[in-house]
C-alpha positions in Angstrom: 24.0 -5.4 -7.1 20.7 -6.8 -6.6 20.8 -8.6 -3.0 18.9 -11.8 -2.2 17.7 -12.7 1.6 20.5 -15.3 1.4 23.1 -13.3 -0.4 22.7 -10.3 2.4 25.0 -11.9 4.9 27.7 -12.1 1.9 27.2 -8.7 1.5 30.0 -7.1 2.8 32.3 -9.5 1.8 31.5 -9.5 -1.9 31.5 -5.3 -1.8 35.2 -5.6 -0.4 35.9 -7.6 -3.4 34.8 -5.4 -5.9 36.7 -2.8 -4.2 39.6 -4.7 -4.2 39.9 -6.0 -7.6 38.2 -3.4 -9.6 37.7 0.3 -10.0 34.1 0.9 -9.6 33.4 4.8 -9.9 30.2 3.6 -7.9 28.1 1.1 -6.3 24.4 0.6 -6.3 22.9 -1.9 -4.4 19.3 -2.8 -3.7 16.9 -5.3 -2.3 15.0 -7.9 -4.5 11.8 -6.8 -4.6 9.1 -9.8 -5.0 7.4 -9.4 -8.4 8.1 -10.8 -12.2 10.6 -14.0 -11.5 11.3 -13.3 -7.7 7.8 -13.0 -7.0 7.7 -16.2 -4.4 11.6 -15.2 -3.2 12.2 -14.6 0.2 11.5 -10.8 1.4 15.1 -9.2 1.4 13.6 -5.6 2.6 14.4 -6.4 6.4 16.7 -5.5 8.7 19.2 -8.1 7.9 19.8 -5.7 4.7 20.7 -2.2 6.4 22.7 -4.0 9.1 24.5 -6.0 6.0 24.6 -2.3 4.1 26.3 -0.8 7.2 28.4 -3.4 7.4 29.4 -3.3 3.8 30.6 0.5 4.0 32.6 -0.1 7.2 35.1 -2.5 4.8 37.1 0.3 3.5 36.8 4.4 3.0 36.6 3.3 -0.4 33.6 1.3 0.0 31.9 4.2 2.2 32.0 6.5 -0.4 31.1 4.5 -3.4 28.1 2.1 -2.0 24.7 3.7 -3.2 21.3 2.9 -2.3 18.2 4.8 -4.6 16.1 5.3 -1.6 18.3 7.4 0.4 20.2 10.4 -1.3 20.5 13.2 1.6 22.5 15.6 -1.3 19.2 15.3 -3.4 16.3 17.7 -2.2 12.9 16.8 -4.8 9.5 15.8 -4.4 9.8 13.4 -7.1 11.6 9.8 -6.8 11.7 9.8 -10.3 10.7 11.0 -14.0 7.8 9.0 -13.4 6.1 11.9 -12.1 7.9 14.3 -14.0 8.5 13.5 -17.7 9.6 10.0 -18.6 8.7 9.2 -22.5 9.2 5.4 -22.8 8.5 3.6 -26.1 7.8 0.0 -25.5 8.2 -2.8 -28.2 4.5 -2.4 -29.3 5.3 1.1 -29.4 3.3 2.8 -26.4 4.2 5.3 -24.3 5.3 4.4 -20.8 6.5 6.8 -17.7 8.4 3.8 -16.3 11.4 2.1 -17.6 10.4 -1.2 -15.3 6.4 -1.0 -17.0 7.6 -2.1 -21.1 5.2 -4.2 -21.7 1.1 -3.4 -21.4 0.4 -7.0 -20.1 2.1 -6.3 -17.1 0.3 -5.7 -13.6 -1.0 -2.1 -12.5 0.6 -1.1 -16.5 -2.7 0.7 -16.6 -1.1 3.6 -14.4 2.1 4.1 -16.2 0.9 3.8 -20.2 -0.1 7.3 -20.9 0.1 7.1 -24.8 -0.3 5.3 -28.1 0.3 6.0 -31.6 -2.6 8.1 -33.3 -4.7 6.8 -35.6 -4.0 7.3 -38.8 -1.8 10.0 -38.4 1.7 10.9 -37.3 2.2 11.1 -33.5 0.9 10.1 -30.6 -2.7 10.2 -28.5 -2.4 10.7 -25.0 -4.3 9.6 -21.8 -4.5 13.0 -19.5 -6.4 11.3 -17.1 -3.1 8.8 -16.5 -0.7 11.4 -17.1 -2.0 13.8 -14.8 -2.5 10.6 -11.8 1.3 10.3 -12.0 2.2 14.0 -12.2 0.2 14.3 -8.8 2.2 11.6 -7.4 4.7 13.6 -5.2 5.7 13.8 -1.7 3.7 16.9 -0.8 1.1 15.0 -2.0 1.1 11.5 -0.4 -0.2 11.2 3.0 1.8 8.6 4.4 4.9 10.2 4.0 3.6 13.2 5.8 5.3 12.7 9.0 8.4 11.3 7.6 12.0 12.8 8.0 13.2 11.2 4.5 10.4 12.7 2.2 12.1 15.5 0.5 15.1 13.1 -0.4 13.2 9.5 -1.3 10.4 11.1 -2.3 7.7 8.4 -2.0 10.4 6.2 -3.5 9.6 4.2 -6.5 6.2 4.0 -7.7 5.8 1.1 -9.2 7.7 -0.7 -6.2 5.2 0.9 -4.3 2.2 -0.6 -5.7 3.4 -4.4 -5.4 2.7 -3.6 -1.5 -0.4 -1.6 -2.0 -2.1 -1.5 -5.0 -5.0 1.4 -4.2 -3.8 4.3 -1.6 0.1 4.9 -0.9 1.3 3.2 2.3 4.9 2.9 1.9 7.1 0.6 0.3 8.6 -2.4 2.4 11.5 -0.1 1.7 10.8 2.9 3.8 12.5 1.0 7.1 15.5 0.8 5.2 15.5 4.1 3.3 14.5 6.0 7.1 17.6 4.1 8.8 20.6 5.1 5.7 18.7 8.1 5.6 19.7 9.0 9.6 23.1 7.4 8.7 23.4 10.0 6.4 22.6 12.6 8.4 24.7 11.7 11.3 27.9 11.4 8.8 27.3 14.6 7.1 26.6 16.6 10.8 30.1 14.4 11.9 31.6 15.8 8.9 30.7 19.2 9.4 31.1 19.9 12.5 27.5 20.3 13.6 26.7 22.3 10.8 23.8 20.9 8.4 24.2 19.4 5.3 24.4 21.0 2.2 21.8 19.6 -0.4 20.4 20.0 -4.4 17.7 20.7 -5.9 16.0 21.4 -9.3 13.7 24.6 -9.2 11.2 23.2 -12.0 10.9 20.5 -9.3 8.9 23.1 -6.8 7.2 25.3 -9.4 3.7 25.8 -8.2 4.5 24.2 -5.1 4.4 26.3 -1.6 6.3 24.5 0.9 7.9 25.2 3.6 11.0 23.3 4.6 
């Protein structure tokens, strides 16, 4: 579900329904971001949206435990949002290789950062770009100052790259996302320490995530 600045007060209403009448194994919801055709929509990234989110779960134990929201995953321990930084191999139309399945097409803004290969020239395969490559493979949460101090960086990750660079194209600053990934995030965290007794959470993780990384946690 992709929630405008109008439709957030609806929220919660329109989850209930989908719980009602369907049977959704889960339930992603996000924010419209401002770029491609909602580029002059209202901002949805506020406060109206966690408090609508919250709001949303309390409908049902249903709704609790299948409402999703990409930016805050407390069972998922990476330092990587996505394959972005790890190994995406997209193919656009024109037959370049992207990391990101939202950069297809090379016209697009900032698509400089995420096309990391083209067809070789007059031969089978493909030429790569280690230069581009090796920008995005550095792009994890050890490795982004602004998250530093952050509580939420080992589960969002820096959240979504290319998100990211519609607020700030040359160093990271955060997404207009991070409010709302910090606050689900603590949500999280209260839940699961409710849940347990006081005991902390359990969470995953991939080892090839932390290879060659030394960090303490």
């Amino acid at each position: 579900m992709t929630v405008t600045a109008d439709g957030a007060p609806c929220l919660a209403q329109s989850v209930a329904y989908l719980c009602r009448r369907f049977r959704p194994r889960a339930i992603q919801v996000e924010p419209l971001y401002r770029m491609g055709r909602g580029r002059d929509a209202a901002d949805a990234e506020t406060a109206v949206f966690i408090e609508s989110f919250r709001a949303a779960r309390r409908t049902s134990v249903k709704a609790a435990k299948l409402l999703r929201f990409s930016g805050a995953r407390l069972g998922t321990l990476t330092n990587r949002f996505c394959g972005v930084a790890n190994d995406n191999f997209c193919v656009s139309p024109a037959g370049n290789i992207s990391a990101c399945h939202e950069v297809a097409d090379e016209r697009q803004p900032w698509a400089e950062r995420f096309f990391y290969g083209r067809p070789a020239a007059g031969s089978s395969g493909f030429d790569f770009d280690e230069r581009v490559y090796s920008s995005l493979r550095a792009h994890t949460a050890e490795r982004l100052d602004y998250c530093a101090g952050c509580f939420a960086k080992w589960h969002c990750a820096g959240d979504c790259y290319h998100k990211a660079l519609h607020w700030n194209s040359d160093d990271f600053a955060g997404a207009g996302r991070c409010e709302i990934i910090r606050a689900l995030t603590k949500d999280q965290i209260l839940e699961s320490l409710a849940g347990a007794g006081g005991r902390a959470p359990k969470v995953k993780s991939s080892p090839s995530e932390w290879a060659g990384h030394e960090t303490a946690i």
